[in-house]
N, C-alpha and C positions, 0 to 999 in steps of 0.2 A: 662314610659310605662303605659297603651298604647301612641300609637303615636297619634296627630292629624290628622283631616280629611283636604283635599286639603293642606298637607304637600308638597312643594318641598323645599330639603333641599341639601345643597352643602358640600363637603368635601373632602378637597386635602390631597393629600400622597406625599412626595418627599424625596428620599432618591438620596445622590450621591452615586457614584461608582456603581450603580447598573446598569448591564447588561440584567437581566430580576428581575420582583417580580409580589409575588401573595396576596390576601388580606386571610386570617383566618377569619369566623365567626365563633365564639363559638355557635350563635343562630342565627335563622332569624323565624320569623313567623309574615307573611305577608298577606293579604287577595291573595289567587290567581289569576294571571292572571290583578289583579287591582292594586294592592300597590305592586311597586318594587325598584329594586336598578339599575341605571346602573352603569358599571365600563366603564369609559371612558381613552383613553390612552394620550399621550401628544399632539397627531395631535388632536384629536377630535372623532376619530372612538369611537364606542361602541363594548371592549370587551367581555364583557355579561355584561345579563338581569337578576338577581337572583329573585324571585318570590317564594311564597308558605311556607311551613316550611322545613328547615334544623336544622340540630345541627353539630358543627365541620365542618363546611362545607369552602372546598377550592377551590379558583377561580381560572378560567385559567390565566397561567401568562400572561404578560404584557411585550413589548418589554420595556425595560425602567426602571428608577427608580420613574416615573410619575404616578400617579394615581387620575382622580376624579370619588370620589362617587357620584351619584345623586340620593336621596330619593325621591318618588313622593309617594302620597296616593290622593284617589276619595274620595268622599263625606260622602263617607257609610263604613260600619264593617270596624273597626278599633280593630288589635292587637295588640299582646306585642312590635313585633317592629323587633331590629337587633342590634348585638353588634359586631363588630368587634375588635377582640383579637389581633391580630398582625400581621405584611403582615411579610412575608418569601423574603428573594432575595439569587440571582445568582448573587456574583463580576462580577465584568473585567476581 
């Protein structure tokens, strides 16, 4: 922390037997609107877009046990960052 500038950074979640799951951030502080996360699902869709500051903050779920993070940041204001604490699931 902080993060870099022109970050894009990748990160997969895979959990079986999951029917739905959501991601946990204990933190997120992001420049808004510029530096975000996307949550992408197994096809490719973009679940959400997280941006700005959170704390405890819960994503919408996810059909699936699949999840990719995508970290992007611009050139400029760079902060703390984001931690993701633990994704939640719904069995089969």
């Amino acid at each position: 922390h902080p993060y870099q500038s022109d970050a894009n950074e990748e990160f997969e979640i895979n959990v079986e037997g999951a029917k739905y799951m959501r991601i946990v951030f204990s933190k997120v502080e992001f420049e808004s609107k510029y530096d975000y996360i996307l949550i992408k699902d197994a096809a490719g869709n973009t679940v959400e877009k997280i941006s700005g500051t959170k704390t405890d903050y819960k994503s919408d779920y996810l059909t699936g046990g699949y999840a990719k993070l995508i970290f992007k940041s611009d050139r400029s204001v760079n902060k703390w960052g984001f931690k993701a604490s633990e994704y939640q699931i719904i069995a089969k």
